[in-house]
C-alpha positions as CSV (number, residue, x, y, z in Angstrom):
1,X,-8.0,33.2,-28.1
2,X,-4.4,33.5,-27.5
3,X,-3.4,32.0,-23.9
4,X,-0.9,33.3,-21.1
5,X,2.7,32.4,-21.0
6,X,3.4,30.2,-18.2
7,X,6.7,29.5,-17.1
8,X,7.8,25.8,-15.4
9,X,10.6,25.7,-12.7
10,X,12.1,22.3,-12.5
11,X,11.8,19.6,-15.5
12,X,12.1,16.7,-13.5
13,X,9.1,13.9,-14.0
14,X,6.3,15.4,-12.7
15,X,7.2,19.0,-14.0
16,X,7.8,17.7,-17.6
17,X,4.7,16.6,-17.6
18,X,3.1,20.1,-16.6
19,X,4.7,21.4,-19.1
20,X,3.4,19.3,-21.9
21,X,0.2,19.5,-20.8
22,X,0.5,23.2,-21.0
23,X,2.0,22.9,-24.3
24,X,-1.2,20.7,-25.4
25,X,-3.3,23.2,-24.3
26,X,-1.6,25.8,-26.3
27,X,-0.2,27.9,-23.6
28,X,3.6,29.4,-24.6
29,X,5.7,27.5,-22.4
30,X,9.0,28.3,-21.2
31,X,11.0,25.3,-18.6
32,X,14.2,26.1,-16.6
33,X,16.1,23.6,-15.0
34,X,19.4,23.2,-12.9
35,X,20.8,20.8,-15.1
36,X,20.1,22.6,-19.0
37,X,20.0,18.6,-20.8
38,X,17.0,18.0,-18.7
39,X,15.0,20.5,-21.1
40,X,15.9,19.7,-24.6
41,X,13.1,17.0,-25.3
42,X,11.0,19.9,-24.4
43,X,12.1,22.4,-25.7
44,X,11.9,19.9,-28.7
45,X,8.7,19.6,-28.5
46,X,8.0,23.4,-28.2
47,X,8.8,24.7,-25.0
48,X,11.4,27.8,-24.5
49,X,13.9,26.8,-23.0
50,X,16.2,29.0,-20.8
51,X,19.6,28.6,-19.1
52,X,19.2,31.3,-16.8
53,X,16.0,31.4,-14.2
54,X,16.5,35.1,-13.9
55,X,14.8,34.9,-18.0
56,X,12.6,32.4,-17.2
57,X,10.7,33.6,-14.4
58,X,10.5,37.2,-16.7
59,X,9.7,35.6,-19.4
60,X,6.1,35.3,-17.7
61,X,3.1,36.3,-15.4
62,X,3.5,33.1,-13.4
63,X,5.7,30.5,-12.1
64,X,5.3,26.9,-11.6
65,X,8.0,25.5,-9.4
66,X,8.2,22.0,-8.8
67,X,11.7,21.3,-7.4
68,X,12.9,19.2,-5.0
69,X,11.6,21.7,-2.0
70,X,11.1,24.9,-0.4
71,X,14.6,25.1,0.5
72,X,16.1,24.5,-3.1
73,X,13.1,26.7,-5.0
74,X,14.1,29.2,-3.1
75,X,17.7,28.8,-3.3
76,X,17.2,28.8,-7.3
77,X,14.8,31.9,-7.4
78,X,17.9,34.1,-5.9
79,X,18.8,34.4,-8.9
80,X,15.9,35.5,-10.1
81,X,13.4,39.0,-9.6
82,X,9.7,37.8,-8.9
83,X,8.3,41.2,-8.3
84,X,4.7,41.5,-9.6
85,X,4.8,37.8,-10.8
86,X,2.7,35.5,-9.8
87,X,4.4,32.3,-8.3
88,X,3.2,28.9,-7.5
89,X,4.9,25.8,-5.8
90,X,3.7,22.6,-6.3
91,X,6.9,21.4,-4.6
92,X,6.9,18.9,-1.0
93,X,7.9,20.6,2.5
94,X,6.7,21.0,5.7
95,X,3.9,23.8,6.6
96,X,6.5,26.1,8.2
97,X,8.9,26.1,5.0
98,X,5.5,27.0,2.8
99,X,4.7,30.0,5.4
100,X,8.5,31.0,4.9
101,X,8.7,30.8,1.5
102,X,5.7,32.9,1.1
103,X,7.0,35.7,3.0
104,X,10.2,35.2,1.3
105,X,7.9,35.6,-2.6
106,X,6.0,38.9,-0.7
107,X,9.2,40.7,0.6
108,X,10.0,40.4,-3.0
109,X,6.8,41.8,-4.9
110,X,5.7,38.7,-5.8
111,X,2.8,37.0,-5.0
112,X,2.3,33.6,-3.6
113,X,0.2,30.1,-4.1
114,X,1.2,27.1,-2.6
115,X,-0.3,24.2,-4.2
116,X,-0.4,20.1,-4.1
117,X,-0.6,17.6,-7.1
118,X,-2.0,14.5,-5.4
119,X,-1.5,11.8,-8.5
120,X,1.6,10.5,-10.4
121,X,2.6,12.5,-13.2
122,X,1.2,10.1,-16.2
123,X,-2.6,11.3,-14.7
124,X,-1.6,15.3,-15.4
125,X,-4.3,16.6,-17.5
126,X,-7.0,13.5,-16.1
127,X,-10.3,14.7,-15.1
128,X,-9.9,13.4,-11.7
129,X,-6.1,14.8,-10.8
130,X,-7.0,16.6,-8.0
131,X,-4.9,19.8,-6.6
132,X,-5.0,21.6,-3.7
133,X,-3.9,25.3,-2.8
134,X,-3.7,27.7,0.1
135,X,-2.5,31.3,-0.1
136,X,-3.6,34.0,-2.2
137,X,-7.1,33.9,-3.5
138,X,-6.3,36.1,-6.4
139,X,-3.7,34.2,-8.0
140,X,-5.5,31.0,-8.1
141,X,-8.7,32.7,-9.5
142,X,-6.4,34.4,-12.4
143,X,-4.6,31.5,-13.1
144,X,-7.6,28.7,-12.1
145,X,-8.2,27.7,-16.3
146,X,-4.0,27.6,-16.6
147,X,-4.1,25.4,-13.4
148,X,-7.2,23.2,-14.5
149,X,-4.7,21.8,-17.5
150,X,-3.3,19.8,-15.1
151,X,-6.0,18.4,-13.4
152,X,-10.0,17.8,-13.2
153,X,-9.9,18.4,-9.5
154,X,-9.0,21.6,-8.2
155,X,-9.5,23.2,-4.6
156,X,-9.2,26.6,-3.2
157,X,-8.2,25.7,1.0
158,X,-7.7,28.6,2.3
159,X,-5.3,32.1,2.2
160,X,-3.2,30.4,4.6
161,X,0.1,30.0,2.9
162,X,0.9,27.0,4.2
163,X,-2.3,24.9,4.2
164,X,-1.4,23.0,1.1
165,X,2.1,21.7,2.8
166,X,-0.4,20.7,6.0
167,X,-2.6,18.9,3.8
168,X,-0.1,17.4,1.9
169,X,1.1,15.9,5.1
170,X,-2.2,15.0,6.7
171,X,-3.3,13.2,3.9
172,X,-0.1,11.9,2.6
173,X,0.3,10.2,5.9
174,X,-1.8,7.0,5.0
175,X,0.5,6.7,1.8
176,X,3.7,4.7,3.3
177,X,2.3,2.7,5.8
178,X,-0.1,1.7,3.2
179,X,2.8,0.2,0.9
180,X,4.4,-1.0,3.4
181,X,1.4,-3.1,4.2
182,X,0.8,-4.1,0.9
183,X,4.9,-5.0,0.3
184,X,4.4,-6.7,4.0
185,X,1.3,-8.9,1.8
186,X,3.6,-9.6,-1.3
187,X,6.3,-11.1,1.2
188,X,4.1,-13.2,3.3
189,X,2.6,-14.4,0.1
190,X,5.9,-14.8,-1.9
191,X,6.9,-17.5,1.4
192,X,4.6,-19.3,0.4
193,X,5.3,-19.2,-3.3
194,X,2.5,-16.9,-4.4
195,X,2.7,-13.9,-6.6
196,X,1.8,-10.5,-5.4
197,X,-0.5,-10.0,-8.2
198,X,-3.0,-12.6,-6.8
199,X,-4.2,-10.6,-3.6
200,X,-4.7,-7.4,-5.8
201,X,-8.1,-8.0,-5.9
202,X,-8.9,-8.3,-2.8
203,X,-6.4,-5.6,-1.7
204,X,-8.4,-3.3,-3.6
205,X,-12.0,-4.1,-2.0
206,X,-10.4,-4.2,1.5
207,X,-9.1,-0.4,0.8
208,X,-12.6,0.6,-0.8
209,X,-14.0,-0.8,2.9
210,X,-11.8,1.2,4.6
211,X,-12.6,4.2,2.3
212,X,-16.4,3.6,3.0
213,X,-15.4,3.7,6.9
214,X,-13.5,7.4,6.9
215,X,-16.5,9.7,7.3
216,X,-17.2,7.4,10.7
217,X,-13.9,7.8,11.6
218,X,-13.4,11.8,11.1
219,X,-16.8,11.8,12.8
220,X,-15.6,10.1,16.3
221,X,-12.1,12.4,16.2
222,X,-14.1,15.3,15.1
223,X,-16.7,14.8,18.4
224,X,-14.4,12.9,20.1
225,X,-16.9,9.7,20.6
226,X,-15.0,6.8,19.8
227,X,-18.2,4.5,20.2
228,X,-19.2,4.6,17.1
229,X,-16.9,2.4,14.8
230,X,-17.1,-0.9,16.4
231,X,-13.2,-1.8,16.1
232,X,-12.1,-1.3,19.4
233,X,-8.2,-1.1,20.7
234,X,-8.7,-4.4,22.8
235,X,-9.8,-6.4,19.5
236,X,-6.6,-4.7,17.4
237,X,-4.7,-5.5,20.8
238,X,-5.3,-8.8,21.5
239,X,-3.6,-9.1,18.1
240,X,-0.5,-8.3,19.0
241,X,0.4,-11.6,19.9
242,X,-0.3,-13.2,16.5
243,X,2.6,-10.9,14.5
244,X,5.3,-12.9,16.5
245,X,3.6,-16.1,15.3
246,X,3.4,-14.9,11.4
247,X,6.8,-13.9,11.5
248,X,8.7,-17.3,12.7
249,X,6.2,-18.9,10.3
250,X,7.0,-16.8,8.0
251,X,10.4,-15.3,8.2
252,X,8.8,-11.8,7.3
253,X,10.2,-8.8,9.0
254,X,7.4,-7.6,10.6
255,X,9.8,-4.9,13.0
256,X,8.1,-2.1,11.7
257,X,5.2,-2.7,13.6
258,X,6.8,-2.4,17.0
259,X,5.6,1.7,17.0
260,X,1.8,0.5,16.7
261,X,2.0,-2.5,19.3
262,X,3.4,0.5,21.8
263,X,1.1,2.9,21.0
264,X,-2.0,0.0,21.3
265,X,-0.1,-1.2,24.9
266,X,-0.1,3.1,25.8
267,X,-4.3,3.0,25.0
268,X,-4.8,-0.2,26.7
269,X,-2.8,1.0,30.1
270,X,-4.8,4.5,29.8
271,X,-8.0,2.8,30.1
272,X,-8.9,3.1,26.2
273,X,-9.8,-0.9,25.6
274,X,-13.1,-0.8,24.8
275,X,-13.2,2.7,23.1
276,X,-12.8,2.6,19.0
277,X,-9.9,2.4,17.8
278,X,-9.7,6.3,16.6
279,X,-9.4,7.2,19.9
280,X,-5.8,6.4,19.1
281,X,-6.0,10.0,18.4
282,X,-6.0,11.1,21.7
283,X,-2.4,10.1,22.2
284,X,-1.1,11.4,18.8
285,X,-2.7,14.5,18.6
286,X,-0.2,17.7,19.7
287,X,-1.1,18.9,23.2
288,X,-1.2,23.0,22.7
């Protein structure tokens, strides 16, 4: 059976990697990039190569771009025609660039999918790689088999253009402050002389926990009964205190937490004390 030609926009990491995995699967695979030397191990390895965009977005049905944004994809695909292709970001940006952009691909003749890659690009192709897209129904059903090369996991959101960017940001928000806490770990641990390797362990069961506790907490947000949990603000409040002592024990910069301690000291002073801690919610949600 012979398979589609799929063209990849931007041969960085992650987007070399989608294009040998399509080359594994034994889809014709054509890469573009800004900077040309970026291409030649794949085109080595199989891959067309092209110096113009304008050729490489023709060259077939459907575009992947992964470039540095919504901003520079667009930027690059000036120079290019995407009437009646199929084009499909998997690029980072905020909701309201993905809603732009998608007008911008439509005012063309193009059609639009904005999509998510939620791993690191040595797990393209695992069964468990999940993505994520919002936008036009019928371009991920056409390309759904091209798209499954990349990934185990793959969800259909919504036709909203834009609902990949939004999840991308939802979900992507526990990411930083979570390796900021672990780094945070490694350097209370390393005043003490101890590698960071030996709380892995027990990092990883405290995140499982915390895992097992997110259908309690999307339940209390979701019905707004913060009763529920049994982690109130007062007990993460009460806290506060002891960061000052860790640090001039420690000498770890703990600065970053000053955002948390005011948003805590807010709850507290709104009468929130006793109520779980996700009704920390309530003062972070958007008032419409």
């Amino acid at each position: 059976m012979t398979k589609s030609s799929v063209t990849v926009l931007g041969t960085g990491s992650m987007g070399a990697a989608l294009a040998r995995a399509l080359l594994a699967a034994g889809h014709p695979t054509h890469v573009w990039n800004r900077s040309p030397e970026r291409t030649k191990d794949l085109a080595a390895a199989g891959a067309i190569a092209h110096l113009s965009i304008a050729d490489a977005v023709a060259a077939s049905p459907v575009s992947i771009a992964i470039l540095t944004g919504f901003d520079a994809t667009r930027s690059s695909l000036a120079d290019a025609d995407p009437a009646g292709r199929d084009i499909i970001t998997l690029n980072s940006g905020a909701p309201a660039q993905a809603r732009e952009f998608g007008r911008w691909v439509q005012q063309r003749g193009g059609r639009y999918l904005g999509g998510a890659i939620k791993n690191v690009a040595a797990a393209v192709g695992d069964p468990d790689t999940q993505l994520y897209f919002g936008g036009d129904r019928a371009v991920f059903d056409a390309h759904r088999e091209t798209l499954r090369v990349f990934g185990g996991d793959l969800e259909f959101l919504g036709p909203e253009p834009d609902l990949a960017a939004l999840y991308e940001a939802a979900v992507g928000a526990t990411l930083l402050p979570a390796l900021l806490g672990f780094a945070e770990g490694a350097a209370l641990l390393a005043s003490r002389g101890l590698p960071a390797r030996s709380m892995v362990p027990y990092s990883a069961k405290w995140l499982r926990m915390i895992e097992s506790l997110l259908p309690t907490l999307a339940e209390e947000i979701d019905t707004k009964d913060y009763t529920r949990l049994g982690s109130s603000i007062d007990l993460f409040a009460t806290a506060l205190s002891e960061d000052a002592v860790v640090a001039a024990e420690s000498g770890v910069d703990l600065s970053w937490h000053a955002s948390m301690h005011e948003l805590l000291r807010r709850a507290v002073a709104e009468g929130r004390g006793e109520q779980s801690v996700t009704a920390l919610f309530e003062l972070l949600a958007a008032r419409r």
